[in-house]
C-alpha positions as CSV (number, residue, x, y, z in Angstrom):
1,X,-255.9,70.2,-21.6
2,X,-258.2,72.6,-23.5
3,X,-258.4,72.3,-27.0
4,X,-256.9,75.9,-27.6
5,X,-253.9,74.5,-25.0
6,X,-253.1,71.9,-27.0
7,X,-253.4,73.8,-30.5
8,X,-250.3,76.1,-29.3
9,X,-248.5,73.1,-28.4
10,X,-249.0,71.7,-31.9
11,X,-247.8,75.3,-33.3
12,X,-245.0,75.3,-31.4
13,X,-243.8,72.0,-31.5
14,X,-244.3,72.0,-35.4
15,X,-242.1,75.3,-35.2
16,X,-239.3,73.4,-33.3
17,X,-239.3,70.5,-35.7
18,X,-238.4,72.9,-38.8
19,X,-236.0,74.5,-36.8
20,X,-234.1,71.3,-35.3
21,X,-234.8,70.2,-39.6
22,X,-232.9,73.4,-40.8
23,X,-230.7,72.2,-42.8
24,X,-232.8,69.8,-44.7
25,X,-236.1,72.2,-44.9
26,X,-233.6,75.1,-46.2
27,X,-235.6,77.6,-44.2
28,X,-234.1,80.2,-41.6
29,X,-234.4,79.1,-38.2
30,X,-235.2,82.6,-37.1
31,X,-237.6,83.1,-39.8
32,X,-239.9,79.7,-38.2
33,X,-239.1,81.5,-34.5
34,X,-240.9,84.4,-35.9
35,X,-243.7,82.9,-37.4
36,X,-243.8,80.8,-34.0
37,X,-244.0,83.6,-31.8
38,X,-246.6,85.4,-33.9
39,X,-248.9,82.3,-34.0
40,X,-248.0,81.3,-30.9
41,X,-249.2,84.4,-29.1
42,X,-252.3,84.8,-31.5
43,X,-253.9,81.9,-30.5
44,X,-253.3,82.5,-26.8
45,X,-255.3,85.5,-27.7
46,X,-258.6,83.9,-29.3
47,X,-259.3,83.3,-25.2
48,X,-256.6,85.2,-22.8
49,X,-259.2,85.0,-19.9
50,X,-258.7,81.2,-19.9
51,X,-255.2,82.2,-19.1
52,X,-255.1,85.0,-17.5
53,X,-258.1,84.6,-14.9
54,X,-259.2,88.0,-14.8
55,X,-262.4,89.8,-15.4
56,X,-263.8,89.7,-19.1
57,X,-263.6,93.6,-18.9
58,X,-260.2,93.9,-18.4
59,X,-258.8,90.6,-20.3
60,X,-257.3,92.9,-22.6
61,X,-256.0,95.2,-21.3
62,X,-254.3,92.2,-18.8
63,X,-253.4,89.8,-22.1
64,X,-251.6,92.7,-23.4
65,X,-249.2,93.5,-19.9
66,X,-248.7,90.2,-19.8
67,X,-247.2,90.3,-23.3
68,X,-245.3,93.3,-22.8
69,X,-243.8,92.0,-19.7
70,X,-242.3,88.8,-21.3
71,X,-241.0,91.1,-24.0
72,X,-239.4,93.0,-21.4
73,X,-237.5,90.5,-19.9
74,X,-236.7,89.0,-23.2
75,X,-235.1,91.8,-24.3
76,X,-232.6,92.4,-21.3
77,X,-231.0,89.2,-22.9
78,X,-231.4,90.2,-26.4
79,X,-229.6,93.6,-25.5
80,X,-226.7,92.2,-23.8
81,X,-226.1,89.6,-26.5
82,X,-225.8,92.7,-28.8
83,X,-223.8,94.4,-26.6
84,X,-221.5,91.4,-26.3
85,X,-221.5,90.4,-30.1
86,X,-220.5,94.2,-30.5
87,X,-217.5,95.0,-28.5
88,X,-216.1,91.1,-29.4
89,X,-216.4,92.1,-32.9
90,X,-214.4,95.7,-32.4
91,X,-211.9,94.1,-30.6
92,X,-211.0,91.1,-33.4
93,X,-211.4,94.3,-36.5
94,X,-208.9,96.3,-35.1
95,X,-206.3,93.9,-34.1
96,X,-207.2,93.0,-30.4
97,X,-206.7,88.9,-30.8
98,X,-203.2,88.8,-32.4
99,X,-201.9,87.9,-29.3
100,X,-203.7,84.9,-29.5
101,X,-202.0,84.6,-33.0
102,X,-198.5,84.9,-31.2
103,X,-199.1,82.7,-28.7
104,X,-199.4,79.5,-31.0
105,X,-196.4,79.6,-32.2
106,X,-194.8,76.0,-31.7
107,X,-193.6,72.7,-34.4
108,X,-195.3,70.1,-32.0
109,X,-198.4,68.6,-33.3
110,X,-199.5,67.9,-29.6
111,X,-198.0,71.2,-27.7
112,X,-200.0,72.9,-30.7
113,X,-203.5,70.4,-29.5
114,X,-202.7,72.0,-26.0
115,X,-202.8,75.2,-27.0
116,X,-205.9,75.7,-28.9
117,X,-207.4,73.5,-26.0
118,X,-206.6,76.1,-23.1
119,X,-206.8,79.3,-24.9
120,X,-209.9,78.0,-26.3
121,X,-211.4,77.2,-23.2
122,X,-210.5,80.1,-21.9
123,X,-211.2,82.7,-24.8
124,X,-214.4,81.0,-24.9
125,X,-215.4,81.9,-21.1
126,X,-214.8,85.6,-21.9
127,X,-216.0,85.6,-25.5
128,X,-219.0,83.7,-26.8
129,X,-218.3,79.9,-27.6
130,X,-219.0,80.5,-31.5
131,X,-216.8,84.0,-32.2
132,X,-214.4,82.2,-30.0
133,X,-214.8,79.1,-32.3
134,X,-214.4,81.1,-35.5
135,X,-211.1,83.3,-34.2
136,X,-209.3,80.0,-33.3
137,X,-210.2,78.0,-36.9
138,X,-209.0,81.0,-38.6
139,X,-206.0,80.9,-37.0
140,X,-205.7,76.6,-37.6
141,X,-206.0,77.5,-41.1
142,X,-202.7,79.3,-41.4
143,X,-200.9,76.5,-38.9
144,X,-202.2,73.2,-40.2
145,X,-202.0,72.4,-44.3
146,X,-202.7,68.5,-43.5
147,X,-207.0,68.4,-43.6
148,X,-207.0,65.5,-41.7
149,X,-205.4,66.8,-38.5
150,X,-207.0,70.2,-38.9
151,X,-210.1,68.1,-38.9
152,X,-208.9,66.9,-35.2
153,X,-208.0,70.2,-34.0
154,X,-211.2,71.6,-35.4
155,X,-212.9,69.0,-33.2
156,X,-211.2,69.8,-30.1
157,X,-212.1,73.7,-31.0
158,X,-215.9,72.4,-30.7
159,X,-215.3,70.6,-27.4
160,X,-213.2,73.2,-25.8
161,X,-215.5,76.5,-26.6
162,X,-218.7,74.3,-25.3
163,X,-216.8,73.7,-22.1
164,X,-214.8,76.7,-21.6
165,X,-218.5,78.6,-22.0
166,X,-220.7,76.6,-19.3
167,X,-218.9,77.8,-16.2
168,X,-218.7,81.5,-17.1
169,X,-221.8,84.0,-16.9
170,X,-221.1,85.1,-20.5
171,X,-219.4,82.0,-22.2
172,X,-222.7,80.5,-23.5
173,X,-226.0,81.7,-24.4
174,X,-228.0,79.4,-21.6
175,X,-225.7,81.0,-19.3
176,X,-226.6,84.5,-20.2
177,X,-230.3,83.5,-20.5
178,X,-230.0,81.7,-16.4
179,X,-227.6,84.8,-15.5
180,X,-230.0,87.1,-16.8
181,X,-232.8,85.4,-14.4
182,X,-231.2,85.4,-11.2
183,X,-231.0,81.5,-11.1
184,X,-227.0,81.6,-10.8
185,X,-224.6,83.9,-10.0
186,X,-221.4,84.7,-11.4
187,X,-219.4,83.7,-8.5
188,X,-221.5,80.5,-7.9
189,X,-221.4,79.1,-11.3
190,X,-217.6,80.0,-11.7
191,X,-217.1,78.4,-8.7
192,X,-219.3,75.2,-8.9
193,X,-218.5,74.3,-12.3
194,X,-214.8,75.3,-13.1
195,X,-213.4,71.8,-12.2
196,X,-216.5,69.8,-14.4
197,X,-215.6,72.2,-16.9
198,X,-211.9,71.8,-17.0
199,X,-213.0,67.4,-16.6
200,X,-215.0,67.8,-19.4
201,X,-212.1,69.2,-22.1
202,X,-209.3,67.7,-20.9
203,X,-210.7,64.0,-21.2
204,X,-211.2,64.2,-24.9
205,X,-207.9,66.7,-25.7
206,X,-206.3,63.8,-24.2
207,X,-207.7,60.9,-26.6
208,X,-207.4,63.0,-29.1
209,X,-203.6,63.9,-29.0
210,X,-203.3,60.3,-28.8
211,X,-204.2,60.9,-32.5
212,X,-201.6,63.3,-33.4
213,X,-197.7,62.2,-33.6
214,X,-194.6,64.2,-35.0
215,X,-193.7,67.8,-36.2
216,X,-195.9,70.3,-38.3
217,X,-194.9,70.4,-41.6
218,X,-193.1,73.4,-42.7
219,X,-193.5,74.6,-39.0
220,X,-196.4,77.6,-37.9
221,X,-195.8,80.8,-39.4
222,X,-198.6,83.4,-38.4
223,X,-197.3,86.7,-40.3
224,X,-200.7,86.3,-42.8
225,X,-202.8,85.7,-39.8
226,X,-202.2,88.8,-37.9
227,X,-204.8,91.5,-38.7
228,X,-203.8,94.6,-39.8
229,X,-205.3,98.5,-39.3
230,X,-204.4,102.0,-38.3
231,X,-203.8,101.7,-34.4
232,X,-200.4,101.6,-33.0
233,X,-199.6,98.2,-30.5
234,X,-200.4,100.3,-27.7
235,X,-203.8,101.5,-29.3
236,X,-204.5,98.0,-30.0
237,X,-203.7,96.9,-26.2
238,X,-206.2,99.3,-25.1
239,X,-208.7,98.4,-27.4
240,X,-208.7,94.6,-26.4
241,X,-207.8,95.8,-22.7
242,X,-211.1,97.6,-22.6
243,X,-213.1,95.5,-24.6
244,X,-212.7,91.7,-23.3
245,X,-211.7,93.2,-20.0
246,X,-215.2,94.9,-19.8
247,X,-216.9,92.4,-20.3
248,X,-215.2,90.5,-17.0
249,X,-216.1,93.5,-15.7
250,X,-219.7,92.8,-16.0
251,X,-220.3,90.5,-13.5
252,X,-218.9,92.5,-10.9
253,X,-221.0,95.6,-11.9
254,X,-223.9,93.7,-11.7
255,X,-222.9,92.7,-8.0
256,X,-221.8,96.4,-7.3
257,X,-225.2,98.0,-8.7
258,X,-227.8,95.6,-9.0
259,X,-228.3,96.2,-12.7
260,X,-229.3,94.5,-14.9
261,X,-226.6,92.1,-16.6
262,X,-227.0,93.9,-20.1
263,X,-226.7,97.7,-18.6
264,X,-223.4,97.0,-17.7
265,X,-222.5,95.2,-21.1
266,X,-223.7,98.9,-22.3
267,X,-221.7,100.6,-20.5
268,X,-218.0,98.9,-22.0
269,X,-219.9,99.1,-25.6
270,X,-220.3,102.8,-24.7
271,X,-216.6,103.4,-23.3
272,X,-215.1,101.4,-26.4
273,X,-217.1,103.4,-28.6
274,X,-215.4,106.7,-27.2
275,X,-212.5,105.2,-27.1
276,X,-212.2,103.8,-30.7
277,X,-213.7,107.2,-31.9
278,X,-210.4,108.9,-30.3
279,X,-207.6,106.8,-31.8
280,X,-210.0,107.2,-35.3
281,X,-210.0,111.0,-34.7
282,X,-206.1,111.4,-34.5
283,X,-205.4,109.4,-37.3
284,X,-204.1,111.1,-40.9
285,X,-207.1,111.8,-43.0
286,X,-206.0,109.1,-45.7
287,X,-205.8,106.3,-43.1
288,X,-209.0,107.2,-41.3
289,X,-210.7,107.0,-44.8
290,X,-209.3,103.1,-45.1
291,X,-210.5,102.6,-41.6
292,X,-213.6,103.4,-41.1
293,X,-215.2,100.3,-42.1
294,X,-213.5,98.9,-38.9
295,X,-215.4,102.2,-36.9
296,X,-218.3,101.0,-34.3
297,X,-220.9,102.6,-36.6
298,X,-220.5,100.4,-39.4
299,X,-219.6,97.0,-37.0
300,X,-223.0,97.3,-35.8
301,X,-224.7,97.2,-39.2
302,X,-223.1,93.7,-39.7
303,X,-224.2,92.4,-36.3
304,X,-225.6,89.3,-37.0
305,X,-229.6,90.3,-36.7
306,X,-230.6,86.6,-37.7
307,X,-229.4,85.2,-34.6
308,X,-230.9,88.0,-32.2
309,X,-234.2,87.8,-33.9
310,X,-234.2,83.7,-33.5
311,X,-234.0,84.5,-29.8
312,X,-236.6,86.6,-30.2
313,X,-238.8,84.5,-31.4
314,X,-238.2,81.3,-29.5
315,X,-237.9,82.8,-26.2
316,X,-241.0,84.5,-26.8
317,X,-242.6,81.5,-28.3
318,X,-241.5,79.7,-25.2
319,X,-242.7,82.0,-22.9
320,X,-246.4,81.7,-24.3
321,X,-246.1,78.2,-23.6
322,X,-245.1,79.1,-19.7
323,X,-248.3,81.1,-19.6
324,X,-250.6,78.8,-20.4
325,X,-249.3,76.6,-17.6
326,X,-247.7,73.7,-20.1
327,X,-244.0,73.8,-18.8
328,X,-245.1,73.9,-15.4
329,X,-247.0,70.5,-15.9
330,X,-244.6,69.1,-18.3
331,X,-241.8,70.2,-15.1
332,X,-244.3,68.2,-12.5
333,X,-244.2,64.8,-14.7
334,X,-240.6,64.8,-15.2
335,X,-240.3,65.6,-11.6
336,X,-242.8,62.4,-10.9
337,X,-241.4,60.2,-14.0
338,X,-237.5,60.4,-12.7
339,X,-238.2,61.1,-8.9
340,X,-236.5,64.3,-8.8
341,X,-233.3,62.6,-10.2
342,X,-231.8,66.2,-11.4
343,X,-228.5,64.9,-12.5
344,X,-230.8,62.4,-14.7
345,X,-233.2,64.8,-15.7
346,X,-230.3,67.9,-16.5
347,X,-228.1,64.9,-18.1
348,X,-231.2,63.8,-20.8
349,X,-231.3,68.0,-21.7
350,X,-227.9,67.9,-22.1
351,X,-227.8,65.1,-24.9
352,X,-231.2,66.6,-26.1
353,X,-229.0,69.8,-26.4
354,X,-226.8,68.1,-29.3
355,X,-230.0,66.6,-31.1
356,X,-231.5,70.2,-31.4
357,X,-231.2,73.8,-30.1
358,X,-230.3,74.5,-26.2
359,X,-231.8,77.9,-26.3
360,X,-235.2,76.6,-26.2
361,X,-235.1,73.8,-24.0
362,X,-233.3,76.0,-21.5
363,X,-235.9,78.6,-21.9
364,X,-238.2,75.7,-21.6
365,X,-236.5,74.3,-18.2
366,X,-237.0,78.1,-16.8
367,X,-240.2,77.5,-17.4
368,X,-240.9,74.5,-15.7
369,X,-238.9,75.2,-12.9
370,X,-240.1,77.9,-11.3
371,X,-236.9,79.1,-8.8
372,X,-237.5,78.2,-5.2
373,X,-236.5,79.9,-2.5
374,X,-234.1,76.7,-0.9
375,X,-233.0,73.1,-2.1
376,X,-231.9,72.2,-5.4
377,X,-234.0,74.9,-7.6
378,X,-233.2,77.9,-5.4
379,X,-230.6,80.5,-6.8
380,X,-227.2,78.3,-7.7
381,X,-229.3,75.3,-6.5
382,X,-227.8,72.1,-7.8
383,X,-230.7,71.7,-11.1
384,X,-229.7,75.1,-12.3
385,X,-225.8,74.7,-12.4
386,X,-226.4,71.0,-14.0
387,X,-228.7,72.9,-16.6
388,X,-225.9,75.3,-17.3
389,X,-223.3,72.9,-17.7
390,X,-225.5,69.9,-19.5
391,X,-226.9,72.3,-21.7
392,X,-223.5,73.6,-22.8
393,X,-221.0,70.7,-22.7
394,X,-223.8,68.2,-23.9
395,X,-223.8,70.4,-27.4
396,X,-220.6,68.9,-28.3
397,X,-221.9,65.3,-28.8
398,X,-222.9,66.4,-32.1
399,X,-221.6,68.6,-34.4
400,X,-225.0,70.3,-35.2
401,X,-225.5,70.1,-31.5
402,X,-223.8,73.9,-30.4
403,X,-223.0,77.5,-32.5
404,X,-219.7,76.2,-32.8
405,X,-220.4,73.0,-34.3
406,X,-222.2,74.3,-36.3
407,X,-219.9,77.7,-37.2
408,X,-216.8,74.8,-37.6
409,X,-219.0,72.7,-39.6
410,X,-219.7,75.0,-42.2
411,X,-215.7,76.7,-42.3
412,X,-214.0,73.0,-42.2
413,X,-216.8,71.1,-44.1
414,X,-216.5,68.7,-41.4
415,X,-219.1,66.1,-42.3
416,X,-222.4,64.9,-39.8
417,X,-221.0,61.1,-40.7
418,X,-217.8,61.7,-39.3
419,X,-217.8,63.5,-36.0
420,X,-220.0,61.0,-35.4
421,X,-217.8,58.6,-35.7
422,X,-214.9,59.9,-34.3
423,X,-215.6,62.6,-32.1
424,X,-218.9,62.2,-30.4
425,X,-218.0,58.9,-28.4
426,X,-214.9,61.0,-27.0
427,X,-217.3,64.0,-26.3
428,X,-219.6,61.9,-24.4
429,X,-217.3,60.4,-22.3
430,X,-215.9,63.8,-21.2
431,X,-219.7,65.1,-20.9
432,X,-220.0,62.2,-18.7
433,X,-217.0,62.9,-16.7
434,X,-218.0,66.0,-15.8
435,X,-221.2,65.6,-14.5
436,X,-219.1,62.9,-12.4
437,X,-216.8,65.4,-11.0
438,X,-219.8,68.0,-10.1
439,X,-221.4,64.8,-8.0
440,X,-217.8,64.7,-6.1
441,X,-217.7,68.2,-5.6
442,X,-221.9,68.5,-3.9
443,X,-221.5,64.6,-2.4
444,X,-217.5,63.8,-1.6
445,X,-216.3,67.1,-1.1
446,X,-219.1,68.9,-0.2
447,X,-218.5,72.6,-1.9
């Protein structure tokens, strides 16, 4: 390894360390990305032709396209997260969840668990796992006074968004990021990892009803939950109709068209856009006026820009590191180390996953792995599905360990110390469990 190699490593893995350090260094974790990918990439440049084996006359020119191209496929994720964050956020302003509200309706402390744990799941395979994560504590708040069994529930929300967003295409950011590269498809990953999925939150709801006995106190009443605007209920239906069913939509354009995954998250942003601008348009002057902060123009000035700019910056950080040929030797000695044991070598990223981010050591595995054409790294091959569901189940073990966790963390003050403690042995075990049942399915059952 030359010494210029081994100075971006340093860079980078310093970079990581104040990232995975975040909350004790007080310092932005897409501020370090940045600052990573710039020094990353400016090093790489001191000698591109050691790199880029080309001609001294055109390393350049070369250096520079091979920059560009990175940036290119970077930001076909970067848009559809956007995209996704977007029409999620139109469809909870204006009203489009409440029948989530309705639907938890119920005295039993463990009918209630149930609840949150499918429509979590669930919500969570369609939405993001952290906006699903935040709609669901929100409406927990208004249910459960008691802060020790909202601690539970909060918990389960964690466990159940993690799981409920590794077997869909847009439930979790590794997805989108594997997705987005061809490694799986929709239909295989839906397929494939469903039942490990459903293995992996049902384990742990199950312990942790065992927790939960009686009645709630003073029963669920959801009238201060439901969000109010302008729309009528049949306005609202379209809106979430259009919204969360576009995205599910996605997928299937992609298989229709060949697109890429983000143009077709475009297109439903562009159709709820005309949409909402409608139902604004026929409203009475006076309402429109209260509205309008709840209008697409003004959602998309609150996106959160700190988390697409961390993506940025550590996917592009990452991909520097893929350049100079490190992940592919890093891939070849884990490969040699574990004997092409992939449910070993996708189950140690999956707890690495709760210890720090998953966005980077997924864009670290695509790396390393370069698809194959057949066997266990081709498209849907049995590495890439374990990566998709390690990566996103194994966040769970620790509450700083996923976007939910963390999102939960910071609404519930739920302390490091005890999820810990009470939740992460019960995570692991459905983690575990999971990767169990995906065994079954490839060895016993053969799917």
């Amino acid at each position: 390894m030359s010494t210029l190699t081994l100075t971006i490593v340093v860079v980078f893995i310093i970079g990581y360390l104040c990232i995975a350090l975040e909350t004790l260094t007080k310092v932005n974790k897409a501020a370090v990305a940045l600052l990573m990918l710039v020094a990353c990439w400016t090093l790489y440049m001191f000698d591109p032709g050691n790199f880029a084996g080309v001609a001294p006359d055109g390393i350049a020119a070369a250096a520079g396209s091979v920059i560009e191209g990175h940036l290119g496929s970077t930001a076909t994720t970067l848009f559809f997260l956007m995209g996704a964050m977007t029409i999620v956020e139109v469809v909870d302003q204006n009203g489009g969840f409440n029948f989530v509200r309705d639907m938890m309706k119920t005295k039993s402390k463990k009918a209630l668990l149930w609840r949150i744990t499918v429509l979590t799941f669930f919500l969570s395979a369609i939405l993001d796992n952290m906006t699903t994560a935040i709609v669901m504590v929100m409406i927990l708040r208004k249910l459960i006074k008691d802060h020790k069994d909202r601690l539970i529930y909060a918990s389960l929300i964690i466990i159940a968004a993690n799981s409920g967003g590794a077997f869909s295409p847009i439930g979790d950011v590794t997805t989108i990021m594997l997705w987005n590269k061809s490694l799986i498809t929709a239909g295989g990953v839906i397929k494939e990892l469903f039942i490990p999925s459903v293995v992996s939150v049902i384990i742990p709801a199950y312990i942790l009803s065992l927790k939960l006995k009686g009645q709630i106190a003073g029963g669920a009443n959801l009238t201060a939950a439901t969000v109010a605007n302008d729309f009528t209920d049949r306005q609202r239906k379209a809106v979430f109709w259009i919204g969360v069913g576009g995205l599910v939509f996605v997928p299937i354009f992609k298989s229709i068209t060949h697109l890429p995954p983000f143009v077709g998250i475009l297109l439903v942003l562009g159709v709820l856009w005309t949409a909402t601008e409608i139902f604004y348009r026929h409203l009475p002057e006076h309402n429109d006026k209260g509205g309008t902060q709840k209008r697409i123009t003004n959602i998309i000035s609150r996106i959160d820009m700190g988390t697409i700019l961390f993506f940025l910056g550590i996917l592009m950080a990452v991909s520097c590191l893929q350049e100079i040929g490190v992940l592919a030797a890093l891939g070849k000695g884990l490969d040699a180390t574990f004997d092409g044991n992939y449910y070993l070598i996708t189950g140690i990223i999956g707890v690495l996953s709760s210890i720090i981010d998953n966005v980077p050591l997924v864009a670290g595995c695509m790396g390393m792995y370069p698809m194959a054409e057949i066997g266990a790294m081709a498209q849907d091959g049995i590495f890439w599905q374990l990566l998709a569901y390690c990566a996103g189940v194994g966040g769970s073990m620790l509450i700083i360990g996923s976007a939910a966790g963390v999102v939960v963390m910071g609404l519930e003050k739920i302390t490091f110390g005890w999820y810990m403690k009470n939740i992460t042995w019960i995570a692991f075990v459905g983690y575990v469990a999971g990767i169990a049942a995906y065994w079954v399915e490839k060895t016993v059952i053969g799917i």
